[in-house]
C-alpha positions in Angstrom: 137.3 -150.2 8.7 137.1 -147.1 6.7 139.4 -144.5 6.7 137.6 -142.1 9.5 138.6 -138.3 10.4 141.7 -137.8 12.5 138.9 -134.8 14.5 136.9 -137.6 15.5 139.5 -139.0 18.2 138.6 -137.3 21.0 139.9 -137.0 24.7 137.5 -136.9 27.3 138.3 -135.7 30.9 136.0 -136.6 33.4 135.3 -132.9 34.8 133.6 -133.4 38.5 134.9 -136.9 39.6 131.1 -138.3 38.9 131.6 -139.6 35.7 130.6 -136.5 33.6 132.8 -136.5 31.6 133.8 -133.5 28.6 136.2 -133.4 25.3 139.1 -131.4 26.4 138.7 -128.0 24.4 141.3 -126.8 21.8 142.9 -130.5 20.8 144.1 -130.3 17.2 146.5 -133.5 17.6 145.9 -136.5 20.1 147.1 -139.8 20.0 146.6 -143.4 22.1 149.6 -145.9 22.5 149.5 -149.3 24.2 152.1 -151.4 25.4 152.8 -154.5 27.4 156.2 -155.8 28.4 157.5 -159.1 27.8 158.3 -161.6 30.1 161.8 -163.9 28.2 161.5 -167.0 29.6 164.0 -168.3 27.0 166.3 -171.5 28.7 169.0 -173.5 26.9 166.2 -175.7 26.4 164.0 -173.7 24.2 163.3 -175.0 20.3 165.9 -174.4 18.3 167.5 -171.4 20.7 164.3 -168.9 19.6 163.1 -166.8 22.5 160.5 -167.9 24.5 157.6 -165.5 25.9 155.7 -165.9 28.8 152.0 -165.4 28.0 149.4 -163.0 30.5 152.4 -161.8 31.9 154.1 -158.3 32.1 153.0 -154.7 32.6 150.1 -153.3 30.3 150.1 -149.7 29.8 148.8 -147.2 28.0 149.9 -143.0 27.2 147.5 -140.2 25.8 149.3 -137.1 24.0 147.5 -134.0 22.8 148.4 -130.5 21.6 145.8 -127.4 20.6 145.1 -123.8 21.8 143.3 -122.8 24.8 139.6 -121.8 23.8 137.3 -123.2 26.9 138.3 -122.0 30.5 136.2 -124.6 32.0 138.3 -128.1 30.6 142.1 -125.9 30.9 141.1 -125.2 34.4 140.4 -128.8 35.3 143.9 -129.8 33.4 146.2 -127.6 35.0 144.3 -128.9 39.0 144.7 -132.2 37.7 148.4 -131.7 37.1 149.2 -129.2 40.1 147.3 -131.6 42.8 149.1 -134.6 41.2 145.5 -136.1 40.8 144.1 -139.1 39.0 140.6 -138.9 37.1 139.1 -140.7 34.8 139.8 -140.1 30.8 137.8 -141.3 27.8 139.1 -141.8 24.5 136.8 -142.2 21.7 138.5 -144.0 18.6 136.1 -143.2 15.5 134.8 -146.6 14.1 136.7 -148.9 17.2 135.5 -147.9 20.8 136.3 -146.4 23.5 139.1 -146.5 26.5 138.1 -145.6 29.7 140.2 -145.5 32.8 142.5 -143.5 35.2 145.4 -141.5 33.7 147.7 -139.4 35.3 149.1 -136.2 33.2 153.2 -136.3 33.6 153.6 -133.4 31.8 152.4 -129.6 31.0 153.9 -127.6 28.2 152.9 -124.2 27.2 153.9 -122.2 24.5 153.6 -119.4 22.1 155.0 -116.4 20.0 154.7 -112.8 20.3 152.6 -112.6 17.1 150.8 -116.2 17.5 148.3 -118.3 19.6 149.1 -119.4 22.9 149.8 -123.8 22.3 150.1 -126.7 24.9 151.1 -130.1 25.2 149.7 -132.8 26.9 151.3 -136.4 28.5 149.6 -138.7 30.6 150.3 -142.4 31.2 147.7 -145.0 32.4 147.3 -145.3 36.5 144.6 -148.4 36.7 143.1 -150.9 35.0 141.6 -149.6 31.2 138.5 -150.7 30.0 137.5 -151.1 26.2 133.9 -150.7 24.5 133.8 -151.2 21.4 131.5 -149.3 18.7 
């Protein structure tokens, strides 16, 4: 794959609950991690004493994380109800040149900021609350 720009990567929040979904205004960063716990099933018996892993077991989850300036009423509106009515929509995240992730997220955390002689900044967090699905490009 060839090195693609870092603007592409957007997050998408799913605005009315139908599906219409829109790229949250004012994201400079953003970021996607996965993870999946490990299940040791490691015995006195295993090869050689190396740990053993059970396979298709576990958690899978996944976190979003983005930071920008507010410039669209419309998408900071929807955040902050989303966060204040503990609610859990739908995000998309586009990946330039790999796919998209679709599923339910909830946002954990809020963070506002800013100086007296600077824009107004906030952070995002929001861990996965459902099954993700994956489409690739």
């Amino acid at each position: 794959m060839a090195a693609q720009n870092g603007k592409d990567l957007l997050i998408k929040l799913d605005m009315t609950g139908t599906g219409t979904f829109e790229t949250i205004a004012g994201l400079r960063a953003q970021r996607i991690s996965f993870n999946a716990e490990s299940v040791d099933v490691t015995s006195l018996e295993s090869q050689g004493g190396w740990r053993e892993l059970l396979g298709g077991a576990g958690v899978k989850s996944a976190a979003i994380s983005g930071s920008g300036v507010f410039k669209d009423a419309t998408t900071d509106e929807r955040a902050r109800a989303v966060f204040f009515n503990s609610e859990v929509p739908d995000f998309q995240v586009i990946v330039p040149g790999f796919g998209t992730i679709e599923g339910a997220f909830m946002i954990t955390q809020i963070e506002y900021a800013g100086s007296h002689n600077g824009e107004a900044t906030y952070e995002l967090a929001m861990a996965s609350a459902g099954e993700l699905t994956f489409t690739a490009l």
